[in-house]
C-alpha positions, 0 to 999 in steps of 0.5 A: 140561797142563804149565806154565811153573811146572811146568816150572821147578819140575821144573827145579830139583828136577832140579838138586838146589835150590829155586827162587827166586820173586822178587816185585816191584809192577807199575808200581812207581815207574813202568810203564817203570822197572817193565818194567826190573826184571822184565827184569833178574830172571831173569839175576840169578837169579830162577826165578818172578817175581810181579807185583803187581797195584795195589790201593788196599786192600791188607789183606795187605800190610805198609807197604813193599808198600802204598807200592809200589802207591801208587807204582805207582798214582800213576804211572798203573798199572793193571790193562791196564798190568800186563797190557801189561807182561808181554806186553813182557816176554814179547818177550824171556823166553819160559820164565820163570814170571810170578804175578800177586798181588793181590786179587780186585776189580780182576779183577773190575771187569775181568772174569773172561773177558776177564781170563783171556783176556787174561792168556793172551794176555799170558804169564801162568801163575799168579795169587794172590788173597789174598781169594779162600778156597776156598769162593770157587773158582767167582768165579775158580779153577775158571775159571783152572784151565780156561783153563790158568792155574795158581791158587797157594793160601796156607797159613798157619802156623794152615791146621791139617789140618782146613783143609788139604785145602780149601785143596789141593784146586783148587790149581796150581803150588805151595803158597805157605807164609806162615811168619809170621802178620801182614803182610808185611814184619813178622817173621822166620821160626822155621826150626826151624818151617818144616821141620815145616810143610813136612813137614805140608803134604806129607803133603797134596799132591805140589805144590812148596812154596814159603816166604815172609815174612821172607826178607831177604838171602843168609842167611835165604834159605838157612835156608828153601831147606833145607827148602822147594822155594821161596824167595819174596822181596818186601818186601826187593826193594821196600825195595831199590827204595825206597832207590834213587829220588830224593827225590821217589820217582822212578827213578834210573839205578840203580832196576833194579840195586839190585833185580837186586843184591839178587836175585843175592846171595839167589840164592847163598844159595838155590843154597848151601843145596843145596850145602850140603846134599848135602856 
């Protein structure tokens, strides 16, 4: 079965460039503004959009993240909302990829079959758990992967090739590389490393491999687009956000542009390090 992921991965390597993996919180500052901004990223050039899932202890996270999910927790977000949401969005975006991210409590209080199902039905092709290892793949994976849903791994710059076939084993989609150690939002990647880590992770799996954490603006997207078949992008996008509400962190007429700004300007950078490569 081929998926929307699938798909537009295939798409992008067909088009001699990698793809833009563009990741917002659902609900974030607020369920309406939040179904602006995902409707906005496609045209400016987002391949696959991840969608937050709220959590209130989101341990991966870094501080802008966190406050994202406040925000959105704040405004009455929850797990059905994000849900309905991406069914709004699939009123008017049939092909692009949607990823829900986040951890693994709120689905489970949900209800892993009535999830699943209901993240069918909404338009859901991907999920990523942060807090569920390999070890774990019977709780949700082994589900997801039955019921049609792609289940993206991370790797980490410390997955060595001992773990990295664990890890591999029952994911989708594509290979979600984390260029740094911490948290999100905290450093900036070492490029001449990330060449060589995408390298290793291959010699393990024919799945696409996308790199994220540190990914800024036009420049640092284009170092990474170099040597990955993804560039994914989230706390730049969400500090973006942030920088557009009022003093009370609430959206403005120009929430949905400030986010949409930012992804067209890093997606001419992933779209140049192709060019530039070919030349």
């Amino acid at each position: 079965m081929t998926t929307r992921i699938d798909a537009r991965f295939a798409k992008t390597r067909a088009e001699g460039r990698a793809a833009l993996v563009t990741f917002v919180m659902g609900g974030d500052p607020d369920p309406a503004a939040s179904l602006d901004i995902v409707r906005a990223l496609p045209a400016a050039g987002a391949d696959v959009i991840e969608i937050g899932m709220p959590f209130t202890d989101p341990m991966a996270d870094g501080p802008s993240i966190q406050a994202a999910g406040l925000r959105a927790l704040h405004a009455g977000m929850t797990l059905t909302k994000t849900l309905a949401l991406i069914s709004d969005f699939r009123k008017t975006d049939n092909d692009t990829p949607i990823v829900l991210m986040g951890y693994y409590n709120p689905i489970y209080v949900y209800g892993v079959d009535r999830f699943l199902a209901d993240a069918m039905t909404a338009g859901v092709d991907g999920l990523i758990v942060v807090d569920l290892p390999p070890e774990e793949d019977e709780e949700l994976c082994l589900p997801a992967l039955k019921a049609g849903v792609n289940f993206i791994r991370l790797a980490t710059p410390t997955t060595d090739d001992k773990r990295l076939p664990a890890v591999l084993s029952n994911t989708s989609g594509f290979v979600y590389y984390v260029s740094i150690t911490g948290i999100t939002g905290a450093a900036t990647p070492d490029y001449s490393k990330v060449s060589t880590a995408v390298a290793r992770i291959k010699k393990h799996t024919n799945l696409p491999v996308a790199v994220g954490f540190g990914v800024k603006n036009a420049q640092t997207a284009q170092a990474i687009a170099a040597h990955a078949d993804g560039v994914v992008v989230g706390t730049a996008l969400i500090d973006a956000l942030k920088a557009s509400l009022d003093a009370d962190d609430k959206a403005t007429a120009g929430t949905p542009q400030a986010v949409a700004s930012l992804v067209a300007d890093i997606a001419q950078g992933v779209r140049a390090a192709r060019r530039a490569a070919a030349e």
